[in-house]
RODO-2510 file (C-alpha; in nm, 4 decimals, decimal comma):
residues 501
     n   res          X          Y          Z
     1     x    -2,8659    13,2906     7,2829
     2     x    -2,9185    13,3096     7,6355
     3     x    -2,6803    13,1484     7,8526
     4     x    -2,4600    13,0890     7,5759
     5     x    -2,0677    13,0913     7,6216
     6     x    -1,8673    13,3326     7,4505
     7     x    -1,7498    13,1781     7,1422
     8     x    -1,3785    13,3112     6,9809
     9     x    -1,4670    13,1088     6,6765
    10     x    -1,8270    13,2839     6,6593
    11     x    -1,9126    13,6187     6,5868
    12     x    -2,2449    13,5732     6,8267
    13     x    -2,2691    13,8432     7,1337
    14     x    -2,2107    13,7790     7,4823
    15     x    -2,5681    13,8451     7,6375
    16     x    -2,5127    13,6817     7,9602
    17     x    -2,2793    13,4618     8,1866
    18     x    -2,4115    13,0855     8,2653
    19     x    -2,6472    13,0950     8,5364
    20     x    -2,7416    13,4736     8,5717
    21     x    -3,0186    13,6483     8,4727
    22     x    -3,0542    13,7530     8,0621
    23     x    -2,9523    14,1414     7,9778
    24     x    -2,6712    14,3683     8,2118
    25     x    -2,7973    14,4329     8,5446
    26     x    -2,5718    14,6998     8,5785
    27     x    -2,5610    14,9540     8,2664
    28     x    -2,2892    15,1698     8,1580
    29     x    -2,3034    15,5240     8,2663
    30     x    -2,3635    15,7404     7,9305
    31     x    -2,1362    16,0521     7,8901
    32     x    -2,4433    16,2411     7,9721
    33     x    -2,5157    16,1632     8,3257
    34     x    -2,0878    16,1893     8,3784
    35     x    -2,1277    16,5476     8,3144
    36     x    -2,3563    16,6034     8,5061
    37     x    -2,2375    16,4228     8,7488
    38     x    -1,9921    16,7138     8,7594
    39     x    -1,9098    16,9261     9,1132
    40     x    -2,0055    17,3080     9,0256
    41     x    -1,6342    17,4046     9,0300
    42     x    -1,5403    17,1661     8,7772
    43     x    -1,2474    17,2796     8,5856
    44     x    -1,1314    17,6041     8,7991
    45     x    -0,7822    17,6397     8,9673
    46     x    -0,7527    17,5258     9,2912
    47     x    -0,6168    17,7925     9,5552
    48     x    -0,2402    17,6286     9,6831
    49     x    -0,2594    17,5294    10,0097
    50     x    -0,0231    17,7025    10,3116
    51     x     0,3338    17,6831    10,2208
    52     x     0,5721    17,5038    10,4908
    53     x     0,8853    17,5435    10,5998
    54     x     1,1124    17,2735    10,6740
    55     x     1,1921    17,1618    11,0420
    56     x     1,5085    17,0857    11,2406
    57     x     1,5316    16,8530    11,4557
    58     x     1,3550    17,0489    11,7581
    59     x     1,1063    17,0489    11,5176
    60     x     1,1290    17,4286    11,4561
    61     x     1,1077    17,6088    11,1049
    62     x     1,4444    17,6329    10,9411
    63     x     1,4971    17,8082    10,5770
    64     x     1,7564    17,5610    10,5247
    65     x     1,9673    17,7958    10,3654
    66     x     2,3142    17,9567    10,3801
    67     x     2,2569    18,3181    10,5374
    68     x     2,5443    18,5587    10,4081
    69     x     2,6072    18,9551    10,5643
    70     x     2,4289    19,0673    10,2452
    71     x     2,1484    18,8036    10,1325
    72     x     1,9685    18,4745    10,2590
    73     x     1,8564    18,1382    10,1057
    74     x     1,5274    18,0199    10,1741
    75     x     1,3959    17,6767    10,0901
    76     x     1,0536    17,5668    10,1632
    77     x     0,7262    17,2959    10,0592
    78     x     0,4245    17,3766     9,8223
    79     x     0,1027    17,1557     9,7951
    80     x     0,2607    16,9128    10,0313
    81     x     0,1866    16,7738    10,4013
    82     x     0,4530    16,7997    10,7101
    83     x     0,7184    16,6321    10,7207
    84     x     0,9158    16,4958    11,0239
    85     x     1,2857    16,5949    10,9833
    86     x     1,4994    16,3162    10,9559
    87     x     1,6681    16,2048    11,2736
    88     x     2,0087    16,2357    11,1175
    89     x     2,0586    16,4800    10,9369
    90     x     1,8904    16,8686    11,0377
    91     x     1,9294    16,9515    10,6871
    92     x     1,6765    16,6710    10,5749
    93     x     1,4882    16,7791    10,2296
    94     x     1,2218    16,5405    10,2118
    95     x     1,0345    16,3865     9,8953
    96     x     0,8614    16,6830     9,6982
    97     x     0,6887    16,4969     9,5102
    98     x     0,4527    16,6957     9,2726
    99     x     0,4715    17,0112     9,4580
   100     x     0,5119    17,2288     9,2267
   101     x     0,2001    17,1120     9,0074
   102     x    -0,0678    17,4090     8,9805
   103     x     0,1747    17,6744     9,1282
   104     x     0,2401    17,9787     8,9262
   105     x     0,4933    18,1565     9,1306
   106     x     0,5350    18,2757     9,5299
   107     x     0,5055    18,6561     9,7049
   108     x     0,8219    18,6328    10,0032
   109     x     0,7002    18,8702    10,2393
   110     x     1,0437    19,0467    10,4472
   111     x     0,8840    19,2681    10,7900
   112     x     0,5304    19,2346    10,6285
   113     x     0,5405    19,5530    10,4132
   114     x     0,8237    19,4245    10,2053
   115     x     0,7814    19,1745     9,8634
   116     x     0,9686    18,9530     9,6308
   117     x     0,8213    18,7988     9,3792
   118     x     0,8948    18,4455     9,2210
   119     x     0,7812    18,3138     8,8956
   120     x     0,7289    18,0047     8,8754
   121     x     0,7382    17,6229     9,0899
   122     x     1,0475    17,6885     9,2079
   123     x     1,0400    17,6606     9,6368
   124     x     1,3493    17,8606     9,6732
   125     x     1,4762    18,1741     9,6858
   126     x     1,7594    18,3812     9,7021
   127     x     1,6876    18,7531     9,8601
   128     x     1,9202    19,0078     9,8339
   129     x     1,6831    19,2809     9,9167
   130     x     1,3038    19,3131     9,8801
   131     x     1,0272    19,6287     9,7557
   132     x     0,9497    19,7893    10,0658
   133     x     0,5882    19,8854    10,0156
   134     x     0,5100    20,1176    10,3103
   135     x     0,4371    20,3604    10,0531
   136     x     0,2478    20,1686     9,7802
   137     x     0,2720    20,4966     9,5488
   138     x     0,6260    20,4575     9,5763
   139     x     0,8219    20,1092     9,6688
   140     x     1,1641    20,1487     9,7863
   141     x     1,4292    19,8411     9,6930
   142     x     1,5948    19,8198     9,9960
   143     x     1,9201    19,5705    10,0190
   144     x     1,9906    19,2719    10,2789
   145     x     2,1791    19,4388    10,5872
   146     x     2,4412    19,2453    10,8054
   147     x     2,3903    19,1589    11,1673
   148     x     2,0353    19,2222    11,0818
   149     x     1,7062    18,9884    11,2199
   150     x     1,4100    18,9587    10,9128
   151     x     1,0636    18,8172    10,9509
   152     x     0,9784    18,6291    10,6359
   153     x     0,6299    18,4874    10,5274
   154     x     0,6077    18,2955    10,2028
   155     x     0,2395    18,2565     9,9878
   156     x     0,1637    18,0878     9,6591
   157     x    -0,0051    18,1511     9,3531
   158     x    -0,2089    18,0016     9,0709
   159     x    -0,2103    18,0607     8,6941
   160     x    -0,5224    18,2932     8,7691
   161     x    -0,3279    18,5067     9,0234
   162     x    -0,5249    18,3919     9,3610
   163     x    -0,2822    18,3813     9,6483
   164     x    -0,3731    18,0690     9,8587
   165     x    -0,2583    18,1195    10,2661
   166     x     0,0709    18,2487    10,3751
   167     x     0,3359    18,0107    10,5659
   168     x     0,4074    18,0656    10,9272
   169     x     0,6663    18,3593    11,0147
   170     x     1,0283    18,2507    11,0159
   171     x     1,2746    18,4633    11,1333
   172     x     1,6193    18,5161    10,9434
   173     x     1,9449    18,6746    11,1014
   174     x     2,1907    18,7996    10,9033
   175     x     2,5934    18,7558    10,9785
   176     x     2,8619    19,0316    11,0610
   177     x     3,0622    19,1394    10,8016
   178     x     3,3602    18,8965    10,8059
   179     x     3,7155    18,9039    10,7170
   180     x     3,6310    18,6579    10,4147
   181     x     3,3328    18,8395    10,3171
   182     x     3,3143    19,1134    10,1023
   183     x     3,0629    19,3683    10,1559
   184     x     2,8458    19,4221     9,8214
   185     x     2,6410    19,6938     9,7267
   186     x     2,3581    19,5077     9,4880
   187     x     2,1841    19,6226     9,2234
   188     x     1,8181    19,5738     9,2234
   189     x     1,6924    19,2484     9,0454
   190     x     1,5386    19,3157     8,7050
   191     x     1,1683    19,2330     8,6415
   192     x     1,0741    18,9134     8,4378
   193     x     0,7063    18,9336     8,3611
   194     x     0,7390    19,1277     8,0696
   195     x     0,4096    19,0439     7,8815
   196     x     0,2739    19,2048     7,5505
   197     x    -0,0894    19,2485     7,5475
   198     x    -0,3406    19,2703     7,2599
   199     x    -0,3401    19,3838     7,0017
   200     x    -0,0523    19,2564     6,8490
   201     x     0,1294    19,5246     6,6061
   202     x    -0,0236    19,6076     6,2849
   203     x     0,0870    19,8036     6,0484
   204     x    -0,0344    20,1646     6,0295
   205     x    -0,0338    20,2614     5,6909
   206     x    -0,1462    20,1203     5,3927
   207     x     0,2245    20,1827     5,1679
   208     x     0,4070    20,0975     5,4831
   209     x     0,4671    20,2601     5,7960
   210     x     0,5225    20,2608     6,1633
   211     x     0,4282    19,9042     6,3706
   212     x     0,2033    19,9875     6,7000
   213     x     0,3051    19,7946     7,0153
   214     x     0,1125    19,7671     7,3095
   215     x     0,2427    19,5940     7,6215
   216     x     0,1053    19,5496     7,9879
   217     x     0,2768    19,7894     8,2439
   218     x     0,5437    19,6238     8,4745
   219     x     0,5689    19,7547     8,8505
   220     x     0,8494    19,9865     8,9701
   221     x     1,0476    20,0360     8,5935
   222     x     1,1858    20,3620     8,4579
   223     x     1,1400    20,2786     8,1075
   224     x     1,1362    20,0501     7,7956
   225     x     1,3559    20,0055     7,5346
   226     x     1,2460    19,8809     7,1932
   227     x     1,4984    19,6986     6,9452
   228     x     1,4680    19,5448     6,5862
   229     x     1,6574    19,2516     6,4295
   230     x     1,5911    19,3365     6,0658
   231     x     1,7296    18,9984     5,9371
   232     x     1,5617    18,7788     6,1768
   233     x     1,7273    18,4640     6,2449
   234     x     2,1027    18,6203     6,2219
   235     x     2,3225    18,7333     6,5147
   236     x     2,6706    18,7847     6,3699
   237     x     2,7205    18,7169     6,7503
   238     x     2,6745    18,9089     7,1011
   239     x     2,7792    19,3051     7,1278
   240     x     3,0450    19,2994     7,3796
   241     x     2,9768    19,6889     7,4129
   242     x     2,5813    19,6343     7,4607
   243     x     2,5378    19,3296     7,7008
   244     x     2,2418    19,1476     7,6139
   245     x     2,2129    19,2691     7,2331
   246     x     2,3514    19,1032     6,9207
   247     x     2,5160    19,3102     6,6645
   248     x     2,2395    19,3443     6,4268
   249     x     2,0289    19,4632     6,7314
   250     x     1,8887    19,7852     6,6091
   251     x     1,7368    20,0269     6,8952
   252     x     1,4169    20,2174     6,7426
   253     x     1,3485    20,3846     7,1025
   254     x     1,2403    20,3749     7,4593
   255     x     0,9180    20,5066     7,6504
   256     x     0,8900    20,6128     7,9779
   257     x     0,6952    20,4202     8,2501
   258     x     0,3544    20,5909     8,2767
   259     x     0,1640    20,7460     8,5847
   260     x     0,0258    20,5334     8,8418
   261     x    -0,2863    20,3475     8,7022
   262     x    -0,2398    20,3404     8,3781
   263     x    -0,2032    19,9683     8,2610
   264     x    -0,0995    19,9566     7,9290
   265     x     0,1990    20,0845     7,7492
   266     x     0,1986    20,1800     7,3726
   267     x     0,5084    20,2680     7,1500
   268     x     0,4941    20,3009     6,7862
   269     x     0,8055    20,2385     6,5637
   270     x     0,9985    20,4722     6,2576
   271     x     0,8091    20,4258     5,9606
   272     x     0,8963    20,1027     5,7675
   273     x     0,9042    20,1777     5,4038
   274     x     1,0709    19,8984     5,2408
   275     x     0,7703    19,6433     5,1435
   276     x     0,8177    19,2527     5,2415
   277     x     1,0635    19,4019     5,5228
   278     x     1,1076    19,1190     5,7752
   279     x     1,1736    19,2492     6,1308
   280     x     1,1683    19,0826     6,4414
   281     x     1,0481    19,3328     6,7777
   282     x     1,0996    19,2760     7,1403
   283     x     1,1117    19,5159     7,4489
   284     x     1,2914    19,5256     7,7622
   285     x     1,2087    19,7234     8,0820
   286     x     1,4721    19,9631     8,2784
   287     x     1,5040    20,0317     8,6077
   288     x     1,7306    20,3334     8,6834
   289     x     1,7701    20,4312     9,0810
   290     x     2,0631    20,4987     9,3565
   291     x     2,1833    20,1440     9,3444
   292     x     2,2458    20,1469     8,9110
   293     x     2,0844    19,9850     8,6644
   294     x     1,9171    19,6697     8,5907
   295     x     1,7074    19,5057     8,2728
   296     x     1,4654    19,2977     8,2156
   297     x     1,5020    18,9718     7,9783
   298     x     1,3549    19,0372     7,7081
   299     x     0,9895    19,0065     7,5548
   300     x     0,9418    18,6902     7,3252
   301     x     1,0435    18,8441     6,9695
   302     x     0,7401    18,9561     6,7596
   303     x     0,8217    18,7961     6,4331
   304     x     0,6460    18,9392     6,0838
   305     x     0,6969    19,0742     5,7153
   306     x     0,5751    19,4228     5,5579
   307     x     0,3575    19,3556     5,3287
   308     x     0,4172    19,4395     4,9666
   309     x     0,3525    19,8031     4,8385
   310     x     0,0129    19,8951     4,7334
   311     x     0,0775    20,1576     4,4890
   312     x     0,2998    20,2266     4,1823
   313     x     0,6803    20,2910     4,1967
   314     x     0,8009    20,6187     4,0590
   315     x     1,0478    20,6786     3,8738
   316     x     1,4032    20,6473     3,9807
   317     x     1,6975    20,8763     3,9152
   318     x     1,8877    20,8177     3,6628
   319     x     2,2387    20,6501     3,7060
   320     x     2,5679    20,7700     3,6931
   321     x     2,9057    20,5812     3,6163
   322     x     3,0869    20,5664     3,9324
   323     x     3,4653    20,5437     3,7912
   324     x     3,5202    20,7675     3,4877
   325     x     3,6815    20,6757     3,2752
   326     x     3,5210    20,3245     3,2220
   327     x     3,8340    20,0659     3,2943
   328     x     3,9337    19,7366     3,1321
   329     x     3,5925    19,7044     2,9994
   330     x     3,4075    19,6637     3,3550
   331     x     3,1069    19,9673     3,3480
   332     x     3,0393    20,0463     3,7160
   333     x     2,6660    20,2084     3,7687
   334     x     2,5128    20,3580     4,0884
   335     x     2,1104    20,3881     4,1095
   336     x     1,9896    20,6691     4,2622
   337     x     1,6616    20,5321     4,4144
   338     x     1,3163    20,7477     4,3870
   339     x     1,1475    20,9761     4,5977
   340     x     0,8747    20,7639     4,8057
   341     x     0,5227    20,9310     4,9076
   342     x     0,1654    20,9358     4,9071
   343     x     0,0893    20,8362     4,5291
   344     x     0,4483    20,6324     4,4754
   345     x     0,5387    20,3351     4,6853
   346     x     0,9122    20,1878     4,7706
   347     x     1,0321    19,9420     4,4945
   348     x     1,1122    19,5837     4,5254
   349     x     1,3690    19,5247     4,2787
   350     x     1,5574    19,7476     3,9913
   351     x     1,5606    19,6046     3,6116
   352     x     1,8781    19,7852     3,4583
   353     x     1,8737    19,7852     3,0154
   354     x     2,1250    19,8936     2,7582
   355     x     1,8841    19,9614     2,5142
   356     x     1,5711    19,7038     2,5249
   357     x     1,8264    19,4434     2,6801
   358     x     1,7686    19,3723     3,0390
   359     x     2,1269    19,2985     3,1502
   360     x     2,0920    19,3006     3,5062
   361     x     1,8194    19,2825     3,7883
   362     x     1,9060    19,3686     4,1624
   363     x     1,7428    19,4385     4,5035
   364     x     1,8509    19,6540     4,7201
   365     x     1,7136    19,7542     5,0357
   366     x     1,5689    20,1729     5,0237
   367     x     1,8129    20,4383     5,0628
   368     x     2,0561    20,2135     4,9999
   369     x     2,2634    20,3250     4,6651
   370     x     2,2727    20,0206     4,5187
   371     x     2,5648    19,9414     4,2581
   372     x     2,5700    19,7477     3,9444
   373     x     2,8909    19,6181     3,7451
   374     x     2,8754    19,5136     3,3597
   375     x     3,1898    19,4019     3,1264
   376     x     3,2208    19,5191     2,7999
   377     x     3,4157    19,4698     2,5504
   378     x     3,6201    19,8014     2,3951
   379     x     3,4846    20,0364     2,1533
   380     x     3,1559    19,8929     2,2673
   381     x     2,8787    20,1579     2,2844
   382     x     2,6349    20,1503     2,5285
   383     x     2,2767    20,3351     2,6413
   384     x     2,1947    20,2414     2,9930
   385     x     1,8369    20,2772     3,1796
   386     x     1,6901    20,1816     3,4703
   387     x     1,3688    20,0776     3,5809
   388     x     1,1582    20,0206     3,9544
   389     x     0,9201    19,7818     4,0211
   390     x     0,7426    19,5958     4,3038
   391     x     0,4192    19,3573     4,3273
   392     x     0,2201    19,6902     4,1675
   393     x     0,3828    19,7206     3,8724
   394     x     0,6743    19,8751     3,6920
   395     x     0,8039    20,2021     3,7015
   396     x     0,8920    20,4551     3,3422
   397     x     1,2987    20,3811     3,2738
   398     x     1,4616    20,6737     3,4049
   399     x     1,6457    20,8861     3,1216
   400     x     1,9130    20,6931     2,9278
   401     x     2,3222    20,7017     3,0363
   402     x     2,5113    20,6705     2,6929
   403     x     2,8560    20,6370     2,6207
   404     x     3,1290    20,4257     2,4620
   405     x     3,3878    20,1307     2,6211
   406     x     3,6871    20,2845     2,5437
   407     x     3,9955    20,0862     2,3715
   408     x     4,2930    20,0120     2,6368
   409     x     4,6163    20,2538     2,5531
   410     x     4,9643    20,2865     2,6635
   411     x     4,9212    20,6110     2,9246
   412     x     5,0860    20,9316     2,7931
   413     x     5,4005    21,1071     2,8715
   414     x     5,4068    21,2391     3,2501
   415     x     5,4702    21,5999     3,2820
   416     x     5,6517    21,8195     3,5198
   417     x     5,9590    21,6294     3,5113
   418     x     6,2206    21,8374     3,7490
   419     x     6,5440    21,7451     3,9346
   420     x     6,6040    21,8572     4,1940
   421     x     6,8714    21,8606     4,5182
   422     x     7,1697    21,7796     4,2696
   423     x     7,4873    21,6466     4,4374
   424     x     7,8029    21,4842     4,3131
   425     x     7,6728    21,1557     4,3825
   426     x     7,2719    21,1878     4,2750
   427     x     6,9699    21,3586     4,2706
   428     x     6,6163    21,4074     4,3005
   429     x     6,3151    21,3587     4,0275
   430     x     5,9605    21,4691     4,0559
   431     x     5,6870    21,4088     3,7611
   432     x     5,3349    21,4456     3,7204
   433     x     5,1461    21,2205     3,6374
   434     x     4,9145    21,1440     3,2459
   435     x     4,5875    21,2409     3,2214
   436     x     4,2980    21,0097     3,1047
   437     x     4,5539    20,6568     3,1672
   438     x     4,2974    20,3844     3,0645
   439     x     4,4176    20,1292     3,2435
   440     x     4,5180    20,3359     3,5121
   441     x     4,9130    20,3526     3,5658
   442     x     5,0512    20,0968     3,7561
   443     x     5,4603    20,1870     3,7979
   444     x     5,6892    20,4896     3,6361
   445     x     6,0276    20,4131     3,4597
   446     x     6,2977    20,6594     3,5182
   447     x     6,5494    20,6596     3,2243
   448     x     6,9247    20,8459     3,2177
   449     x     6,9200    20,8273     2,8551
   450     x     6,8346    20,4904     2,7463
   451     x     6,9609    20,3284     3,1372
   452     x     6,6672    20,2733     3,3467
   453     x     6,7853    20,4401     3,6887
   454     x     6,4555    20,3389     3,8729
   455     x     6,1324    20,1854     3,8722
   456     x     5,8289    20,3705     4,0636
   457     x     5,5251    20,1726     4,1478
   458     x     5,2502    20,4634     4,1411
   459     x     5,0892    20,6762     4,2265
   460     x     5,4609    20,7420     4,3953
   461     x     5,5243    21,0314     4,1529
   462     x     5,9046    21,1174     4,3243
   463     x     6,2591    20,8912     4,3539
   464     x     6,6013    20,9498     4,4596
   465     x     6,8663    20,8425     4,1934
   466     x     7,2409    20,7356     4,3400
   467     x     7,5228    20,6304     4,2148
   468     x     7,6700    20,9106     3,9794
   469     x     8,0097    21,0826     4,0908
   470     x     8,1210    21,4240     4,0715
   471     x     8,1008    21,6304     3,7144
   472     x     7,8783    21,3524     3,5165
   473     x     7,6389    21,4732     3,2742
   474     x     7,2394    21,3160     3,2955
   475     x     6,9591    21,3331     3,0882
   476     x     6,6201    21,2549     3,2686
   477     x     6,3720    21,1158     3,1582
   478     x     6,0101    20,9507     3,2622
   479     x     5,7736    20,7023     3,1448
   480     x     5,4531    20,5711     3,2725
   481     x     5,3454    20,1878     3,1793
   482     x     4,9986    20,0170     3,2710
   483     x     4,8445    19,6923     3,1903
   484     x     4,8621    19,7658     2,8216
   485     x     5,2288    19,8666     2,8188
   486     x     5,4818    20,1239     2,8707
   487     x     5,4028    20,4732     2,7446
   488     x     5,6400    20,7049     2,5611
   489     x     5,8956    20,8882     2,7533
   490     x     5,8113    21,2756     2,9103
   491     x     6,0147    21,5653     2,6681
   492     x     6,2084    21,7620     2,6888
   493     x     6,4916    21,5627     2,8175
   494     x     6,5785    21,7521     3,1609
   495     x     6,9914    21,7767     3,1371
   496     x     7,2611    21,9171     3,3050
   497     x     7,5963    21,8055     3,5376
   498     x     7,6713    21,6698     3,8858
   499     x     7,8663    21,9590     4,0842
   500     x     8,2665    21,8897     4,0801
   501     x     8,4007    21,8035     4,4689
***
């Protein structure tokens, strides 16, 4: 084989060229020997270089920004080399290239003891006032001033938090309050490194119970707020009245910032006693001082479920007919749910049964009165109970609701009938209304002996009758008519005479 061509048609190795020595004179390098082949710092972050500001065309730093009575733009050049500004144009950008790669974010230093931090790649930066720090106990946000000179720095950062060198000083002058400028008192800027920290929340009881948060502390915040979306994934929109929150945004509560040094932040939500609850958690820091205040965004949502009870339901009340009597047939039931505690858990679903007939099956979220509608046909006897249940098991029926559909009827005869405010041309007639109307009364029928004068649509229980003229007898009387028909007329006929003129 040696010295033999490489072949396409063959399936023979290529050993060697044609006139070179048999074998490779130069073997491949084996995964081995690239390892360790390795520099010691393999892998780690590298430290950004110096920042650098951009140069006009003397060749002097220039933020390149517009600088305003109350804040300044600054633009500047990570993890690149100089460039020479362009001869044309002072407010040359340059090619950034990759500059951003490896960055994590950038400290602006304003009269070295004041700091702005900014997350991220980004080379620019609007400041409209800075943490003075002369007091690291207790930083002071202190707003951009007109007609005022500021010596800014710049430094960036890697993922691991090592600051590499800061820039050379450039010096900043803020304008005079102008007659197109509008002087601005601005609120501080809200913090956005809100991180949660291990361990994420777990739930503290075994039935159900409160969820355990625990977040890293952010610097110079008042407080936290804690909210709940208990149907993740819906909005029903923004709150207008709570900027920042959707409408199903619940707040469970807020915890204050704690003393200097401590790094963590716990909180610990109302107990949760529904089981398979799905809730969706996120927190927002507050900062409350002279100048109003700002928020935070907020924490990525921490999505989860309950899990299902662990013990057996007890037994629920039992339920009551909400409209009495029952009408056209339809029997309306409220469940009264049961008493939740160390030996009964919270139930997933109700099974309601006339008799041993399950006729209906509902969930309902706890405390919640949940409400259950049947028809029925008249005269048709019932015997309702209700049962709890979740993943455990099923709870005893609570104690039986009996009772019979009754038949639809004409309403009775309203009572009361008066007249009243008699005058040569009409009067005034008042009723009460029947008892027990099943279907409820829908209009009245005012008769003058067998004329209809008026038609009432109820519960009106009062009309005015015209038309009559001086010294007319009348005879008044009612009747009240529902969806089954009109019922018989009230008696005694109430008589008497319109006045003479």
């Amino acid at each position: 084989m040696a010295n033999e061509r490489w072949n396409l048609n063959t399936t023979s190795d290529l050993t060697a060229e044609p006139g070179t020595p048999v074998g490779l004179v130069n073997q491949p390098r084996t995964a081995a020997q690239h390892l360790a082949d390795r520099p010691s710092d393999y892998g780690e972050q590298v430290v950004p270089p110096k920042p650098l500001w951009y140069l006009d065309k003397a060749g002097e730093p220039h933020s390149l920004g517009v600088n305003e009575p109350h804040q300044f733009l600054l633009f500047w050049r990570s993890n690149v080399g100089d460039m020479a500004a362009d001869l044309d144009d002072s407010y040359y950008m340059g090619v950034t290239g990759l500059q951003g790669v490896g960055v994590a974010g950038h400290r602006v230093t304003i009269n070295t003891t004041g700091e702005v931090h900014q997350p991220g790649g980004e080379s620019s930066a609007t400041i409209s006032g800075f943490w003075d720090k002369s007091d690291p106990e207790d930083p002071v946000w202190t707003p951009i001033e007109p007609e005022t000179a500021y010596t800014v720095t710049v430094a960036a950062h890697n993922q691991a938090g090592e600051f590499g060198p800061e820039s050379d000083e450039l010096t900043v002058t803020t304008p005079a309050v102008g007659y197109d400028r509008q002087q601005l008192t601005l609120p501080p800027r809200p913090p956005n490194d809100l991180d949660f920290a291990a361990p994420l929340p777990v739930i503290t009881t075994a039935g159900g119970g409160g969820i355990q948060l625990r977040w890293t502390t952010v610097p110079n915040v008042t407080k936290y707020e804690i909210f709940d979306n208990p149907t993740p994934g819906t909005t029903d929109g923004m709150d207008s009245s709570r900027p920042g929150l959707s409408s199903r945004d619940v707040k469970l509560g807020e915890v204050n910032q704690p003393s200097a040094g401590t790094p963590t932040v716990t909180f610990t939500t109302p107990a949760y006693t529904t089981p398979r609850r799905r809730f969706a958690l996120k927190v927002r820091a507050v900062r409350t001082n002279s100048y109003g205040t700002a928020y935070s965004e907020f924490s990525p949502p921490l999505r989860g479920a309950l899990p299902a009870s662990t013990v057996a339901p007890g037994t629920p009340g039992a339920p009551s007919l909400t409209v009495s009597p029952v009408v056209g047939g339809q029997v309306q039931l409220t469940i009264s749910p049961p008493t939740i505690n160390g030996s009964n858990g919270a139930p997933e679903y109700y099974a309601v049964y006339d008799g041993t007939r399950q006729v209906a099956v509902v969930n309902s979220p706890l405390g919640a009165a949940p409400h259950v509608t049947l028809q029925y046909t008249a005269a048709q006897t019932y015997s309702f109970t209700v049962a709890a249940g979740n993943s455990s098991g099923v709870s005893a029926p609570s104690s039986a609701l009996t009772g019979t559909v009754p038949t639809p009827a004409v309403p009775g005869a309203p009572t009361a009938v008066a007249v009243t405010n008699v005058t040569t041309t009409g009067m005034t007639v008042n009723w009460a209304a029947p008892a027990g109307a099943n279907p409820p009364v829908t209009s009245y029928k005012v008769y003058d002996g067998s004329t209809v004068k008026a038609t009432v649509t109820a519960p009106a229980a009062t009309t005015n009758l015209t038309g009559y003229s001086a010294e007319t007898a009348y005879s008044i009387q009612v009747a009240a008519v529902n969806g089954t028909g009109e019922g018989s007329k009230s008696s005694p006929a109430v008589t008497g005479t319109t006045p003479a003129t």
